[in-house]
C-alpha positions as CSV (number, residue, x, y, z in Angstrom):
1,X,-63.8,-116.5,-50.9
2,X,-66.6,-118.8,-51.3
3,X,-65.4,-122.1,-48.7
4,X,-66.7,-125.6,-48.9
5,X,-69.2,-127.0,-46.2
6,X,-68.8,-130.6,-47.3
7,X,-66.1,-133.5,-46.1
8,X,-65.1,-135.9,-48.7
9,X,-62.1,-137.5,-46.8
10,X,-61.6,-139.0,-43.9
11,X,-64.3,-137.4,-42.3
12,X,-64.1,-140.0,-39.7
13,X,-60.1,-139.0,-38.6
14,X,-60.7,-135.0,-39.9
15,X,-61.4,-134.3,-36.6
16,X,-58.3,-135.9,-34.8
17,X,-56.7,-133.5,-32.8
18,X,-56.7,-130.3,-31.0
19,X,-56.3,-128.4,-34.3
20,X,-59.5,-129.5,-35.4
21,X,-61.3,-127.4,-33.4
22,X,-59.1,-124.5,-33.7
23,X,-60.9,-121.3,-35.4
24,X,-61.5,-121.6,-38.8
25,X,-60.3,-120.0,-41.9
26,X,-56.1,-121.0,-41.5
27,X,-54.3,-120.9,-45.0
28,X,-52.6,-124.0,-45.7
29,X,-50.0,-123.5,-48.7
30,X,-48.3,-127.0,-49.7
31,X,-45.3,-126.6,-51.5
32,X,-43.7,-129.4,-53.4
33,X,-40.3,-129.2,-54.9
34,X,-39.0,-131.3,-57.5
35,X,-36.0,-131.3,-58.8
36,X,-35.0,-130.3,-62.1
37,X,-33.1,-132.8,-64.2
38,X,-29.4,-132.2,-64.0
39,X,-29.5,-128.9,-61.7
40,X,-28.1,-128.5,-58.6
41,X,-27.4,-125.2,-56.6
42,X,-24.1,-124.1,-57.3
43,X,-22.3,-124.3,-53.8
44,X,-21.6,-120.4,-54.1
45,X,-24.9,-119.7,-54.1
46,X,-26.7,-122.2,-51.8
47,X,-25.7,-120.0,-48.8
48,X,-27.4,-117.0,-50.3
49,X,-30.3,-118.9,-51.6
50,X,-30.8,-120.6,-47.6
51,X,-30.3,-117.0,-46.2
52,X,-33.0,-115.3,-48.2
53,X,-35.8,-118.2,-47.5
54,X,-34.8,-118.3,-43.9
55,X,-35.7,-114.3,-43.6
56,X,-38.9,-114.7,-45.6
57,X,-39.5,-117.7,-43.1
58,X,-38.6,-115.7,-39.9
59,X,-42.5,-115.0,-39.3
60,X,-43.5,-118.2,-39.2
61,X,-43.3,-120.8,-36.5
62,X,-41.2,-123.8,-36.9
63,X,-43.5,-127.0,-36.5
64,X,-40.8,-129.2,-35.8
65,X,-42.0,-128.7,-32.4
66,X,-45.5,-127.4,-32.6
67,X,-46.4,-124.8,-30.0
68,X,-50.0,-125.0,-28.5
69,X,-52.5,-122.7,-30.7
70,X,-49.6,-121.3,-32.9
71,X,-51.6,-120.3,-36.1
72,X,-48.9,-119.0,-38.1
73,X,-46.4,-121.7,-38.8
74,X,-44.0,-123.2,-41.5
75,X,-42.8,-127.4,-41.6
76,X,-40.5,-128.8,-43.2
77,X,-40.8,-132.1,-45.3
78,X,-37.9,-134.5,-46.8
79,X,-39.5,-136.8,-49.2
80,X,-39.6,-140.4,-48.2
81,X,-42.3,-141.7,-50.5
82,X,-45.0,-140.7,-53.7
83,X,-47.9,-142.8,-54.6
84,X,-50.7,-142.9,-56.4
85,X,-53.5,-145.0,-55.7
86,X,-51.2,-147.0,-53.1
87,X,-48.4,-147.3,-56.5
88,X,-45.3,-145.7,-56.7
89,X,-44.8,-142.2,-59.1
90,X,-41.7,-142.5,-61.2
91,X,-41.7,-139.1,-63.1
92,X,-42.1,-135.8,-61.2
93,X,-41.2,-137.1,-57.6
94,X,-41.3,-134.5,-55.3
95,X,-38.0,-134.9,-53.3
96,X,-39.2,-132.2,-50.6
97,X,-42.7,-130.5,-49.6
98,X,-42.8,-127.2,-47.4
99,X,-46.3,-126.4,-45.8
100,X,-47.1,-123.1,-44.5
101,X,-49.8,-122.0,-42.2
102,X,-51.7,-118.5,-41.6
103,X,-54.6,-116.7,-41.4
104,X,-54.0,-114.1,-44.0
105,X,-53.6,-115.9,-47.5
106,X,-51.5,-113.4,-49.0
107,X,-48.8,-114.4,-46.2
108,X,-48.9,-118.1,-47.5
109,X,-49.5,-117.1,-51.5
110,X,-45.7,-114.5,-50.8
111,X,-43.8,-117.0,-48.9
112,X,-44.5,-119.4,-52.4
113,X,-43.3,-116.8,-54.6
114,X,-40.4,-116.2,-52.6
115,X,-39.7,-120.0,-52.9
116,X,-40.1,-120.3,-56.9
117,X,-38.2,-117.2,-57.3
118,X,-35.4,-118.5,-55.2
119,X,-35.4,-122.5,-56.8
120,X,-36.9,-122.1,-60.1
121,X,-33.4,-122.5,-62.0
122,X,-33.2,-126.1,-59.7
123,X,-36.6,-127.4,-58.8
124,X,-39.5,-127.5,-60.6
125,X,-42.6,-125.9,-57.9
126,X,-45.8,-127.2,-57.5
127,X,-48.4,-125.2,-55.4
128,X,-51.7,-126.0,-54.0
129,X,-53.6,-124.3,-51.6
130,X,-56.6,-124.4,-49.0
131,X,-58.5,-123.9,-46.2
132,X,-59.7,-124.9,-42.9
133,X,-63.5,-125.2,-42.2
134,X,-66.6,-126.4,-40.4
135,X,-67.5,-129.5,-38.9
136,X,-70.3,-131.0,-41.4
137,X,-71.5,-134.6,-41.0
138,X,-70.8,-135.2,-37.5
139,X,-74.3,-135.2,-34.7
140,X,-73.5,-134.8,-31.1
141,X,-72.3,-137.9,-30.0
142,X,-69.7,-138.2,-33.1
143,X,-68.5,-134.9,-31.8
144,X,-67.7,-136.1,-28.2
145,X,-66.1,-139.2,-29.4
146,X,-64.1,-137.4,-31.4
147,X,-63.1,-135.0,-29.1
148,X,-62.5,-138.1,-26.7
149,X,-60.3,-139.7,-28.6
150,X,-58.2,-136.7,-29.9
151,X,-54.5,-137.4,-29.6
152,X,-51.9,-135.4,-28.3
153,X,-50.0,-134.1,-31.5
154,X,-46.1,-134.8,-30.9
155,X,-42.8,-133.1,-31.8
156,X,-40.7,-134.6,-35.0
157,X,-38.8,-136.5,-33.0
158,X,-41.5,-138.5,-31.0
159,X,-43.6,-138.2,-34.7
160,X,-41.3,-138.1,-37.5
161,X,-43.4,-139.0,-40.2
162,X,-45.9,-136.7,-42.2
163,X,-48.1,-137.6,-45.3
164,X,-49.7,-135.1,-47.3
165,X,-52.6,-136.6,-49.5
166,X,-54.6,-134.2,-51.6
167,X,-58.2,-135.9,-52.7
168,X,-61.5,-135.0,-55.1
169,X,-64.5,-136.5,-55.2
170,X,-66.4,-136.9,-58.4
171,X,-69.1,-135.1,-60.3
172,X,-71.8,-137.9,-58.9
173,X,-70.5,-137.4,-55.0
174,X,-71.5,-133.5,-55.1
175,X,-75.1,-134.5,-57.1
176,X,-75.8,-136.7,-54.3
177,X,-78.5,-134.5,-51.5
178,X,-76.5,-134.0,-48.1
179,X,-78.8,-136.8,-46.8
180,X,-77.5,-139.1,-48.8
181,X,-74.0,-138.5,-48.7
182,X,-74.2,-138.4,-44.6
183,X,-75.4,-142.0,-44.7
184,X,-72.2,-143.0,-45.9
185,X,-70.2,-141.8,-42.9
186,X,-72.1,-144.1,-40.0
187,X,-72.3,-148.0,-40.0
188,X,-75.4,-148.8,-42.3
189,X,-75.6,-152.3,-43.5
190,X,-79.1,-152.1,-44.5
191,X,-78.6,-149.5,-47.3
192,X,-74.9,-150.6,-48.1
193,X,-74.8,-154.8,-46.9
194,X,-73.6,-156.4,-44.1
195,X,-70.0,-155.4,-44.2
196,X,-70.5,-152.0,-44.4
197,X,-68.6,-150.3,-41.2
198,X,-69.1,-146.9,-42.3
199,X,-66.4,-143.9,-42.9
200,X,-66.6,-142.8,-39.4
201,X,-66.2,-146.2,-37.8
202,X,-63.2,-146.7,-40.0
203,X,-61.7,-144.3,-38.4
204,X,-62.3,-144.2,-35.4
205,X,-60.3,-147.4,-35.3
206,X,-57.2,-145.6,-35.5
207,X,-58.1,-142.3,-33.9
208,X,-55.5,-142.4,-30.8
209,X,-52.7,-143.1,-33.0
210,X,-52.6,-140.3,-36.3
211,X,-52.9,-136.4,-35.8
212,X,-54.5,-135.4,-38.8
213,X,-55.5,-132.5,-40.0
214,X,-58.2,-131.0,-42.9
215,X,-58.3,-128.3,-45.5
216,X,-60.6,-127.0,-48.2
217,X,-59.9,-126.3,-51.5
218,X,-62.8,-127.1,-53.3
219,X,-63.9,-123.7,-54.9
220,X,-60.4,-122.5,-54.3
221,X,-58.1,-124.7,-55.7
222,X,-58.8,-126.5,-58.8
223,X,-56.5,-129.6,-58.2
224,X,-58.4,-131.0,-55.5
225,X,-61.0,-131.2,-53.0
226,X,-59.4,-131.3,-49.8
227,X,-55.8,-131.3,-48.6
228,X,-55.4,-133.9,-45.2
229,X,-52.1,-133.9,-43.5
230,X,-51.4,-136.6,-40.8
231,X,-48.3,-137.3,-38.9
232,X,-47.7,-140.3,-36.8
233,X,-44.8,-142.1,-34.9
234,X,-42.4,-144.9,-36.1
235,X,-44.8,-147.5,-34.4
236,X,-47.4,-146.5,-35.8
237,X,-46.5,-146.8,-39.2
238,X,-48.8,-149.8,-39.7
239,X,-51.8,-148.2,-38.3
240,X,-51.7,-145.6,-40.5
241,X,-51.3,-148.3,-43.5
242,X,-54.0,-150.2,-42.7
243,X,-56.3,-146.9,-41.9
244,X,-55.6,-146.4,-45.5
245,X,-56.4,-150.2,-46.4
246,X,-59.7,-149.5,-44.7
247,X,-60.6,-146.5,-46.5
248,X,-60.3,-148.0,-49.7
249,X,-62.0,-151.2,-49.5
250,X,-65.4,-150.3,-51.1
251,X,-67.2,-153.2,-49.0
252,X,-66.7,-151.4,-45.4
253,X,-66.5,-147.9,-47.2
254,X,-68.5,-147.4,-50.5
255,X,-67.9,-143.7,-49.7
256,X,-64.4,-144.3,-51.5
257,X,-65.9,-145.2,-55.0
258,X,-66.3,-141.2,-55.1
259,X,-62.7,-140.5,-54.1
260,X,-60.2,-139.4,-56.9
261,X,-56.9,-140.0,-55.3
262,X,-54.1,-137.7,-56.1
263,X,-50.1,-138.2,-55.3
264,X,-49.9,-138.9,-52.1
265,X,-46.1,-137.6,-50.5
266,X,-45.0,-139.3,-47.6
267,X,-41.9,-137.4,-45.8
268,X,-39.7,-137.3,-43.2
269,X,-40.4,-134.0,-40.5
270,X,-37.1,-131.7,-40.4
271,X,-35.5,-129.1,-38.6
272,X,-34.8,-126.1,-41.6
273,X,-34.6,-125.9,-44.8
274,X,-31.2,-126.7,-45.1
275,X,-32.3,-130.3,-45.1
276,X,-34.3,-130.7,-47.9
277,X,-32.5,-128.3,-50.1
């Protein structure tokens, strides 16, 4: 399948951490559940229901506490939070989000089936899918700063909190020559005025603080561009706030005026699935 070459968010924090330089081409399936109005799973059949997602789980790693290069993995997400465009969603909140890693899609594409089949009568399931890729956008000394200032990703308990924020860019982003769009990821204030910091300095603000990692879907998944999942620590639940803040002020980022935000889902990192179900 045909895989994107292009960054359209956060190129500046897409980077951050070891996994970004892991091998490319891991599936990342992100499932979000939301419940159905008025169901809930019977108590009879809750234990069944755990017991049959747990076995088709059982290949996967937990990444409640990451293991070093671990490629085939499962996390568990309780809903905290979904926005859009920095405003809160009041109809089809996802209450819970599973994301589940590997490099063999039809691994991730089963393990949602499994999950639908199991919680369709309770949960409404919404799918999306992608991949990882190249570095694009990035000469050699971005790459060594970046590789500098990679944190050291952390277990749930040291960083609880994960956000899951799917983006597109518009039509006029992908006419725009590579040239073009690469000036908008380094400090230019002659092409863009005098506050213009540039994607990549943006980031690199907050780079020590918020693992983050990058997907593909464009070509692959119709909803959205890219997929970017970050997790951070209680303290630094400001820096990823104003990470955002930065990214979306047009002024020091004009990139963002070709960013289509979708529902962002901010959660809670958990041990099993009995947690979120």
């Amino acid at each position: 399948m045909r895989k994107t070459v292009c960054f359209a968010f956060l190129l500046a924090v897409c980077f951050w951490a070891t996994n970004a330089f892991a091998a490319q081409g891991q599936w990342g399936g992100f499932i979000y559940l939301i419940p159905k109005t008025g169901a809930q799973i019977p108590s009879d059949k809750k234990e069944d229901i755990l017991l049959t997602l747990k076995n088709d789980a059982a290949g996967f790693s937990n990444e409640f506490d990451p293991g070093k290069g671990t490629l085939e993995t499962i996390h568990y997400l309780k809903g905290r939070g979904y926005t859009l465009n920095g405003k809160p969603v009041t109809t089809g909140v996802a209450s819970a989000l599973i994301r589940v890693e590997s490099l063999d899609r039809a691994r991730v594409d089963a393990f949602h089936k499994s999950v639908v089949s199991a919680l369709k009568d309770y949960f409404a399931v919404e799918y999306r899918i992608a991949v990882t890729g190249q570095l694009s956008y990035t000469d050699a000394m971005t790459l060594a700063r970046l590789k500098e200032g990679a944190p050291k990703r952390g277990n749930a308990v040291e960083q609880p909190n994960a956000v899951v924020f799917p983006i597109a860019k518009t039509p006029q982003w992908w006419e725009l020559p590579t040239d073009k769009r690469t000036e908008y990821f380094h400090k230019n204030p002659e092409a863009f005025g005098k506050d213009h910091s540039g994607h990549n300095e943006v980031g690199f603000v907050y780079i020590k603080k918020i693992f983050r990692k990058l997907y593909h879907s464009r070509f692959i998944d119709p909803q959205q561009d890219f997929m970017t999942y970050f997790e951070f620590s209680d303290d630094d639940k400001p820096a990823f706030e104003s990470l955002l803040q930065g990214l979306r002020d047009e002024k020091i980022n004009p990139e963002w005026k070709y960013v289509v935000e979708k529902p962002l889902f901010t959660g809670k990192r958990v041990k099993s699935i009995d947690e979120i179900l």
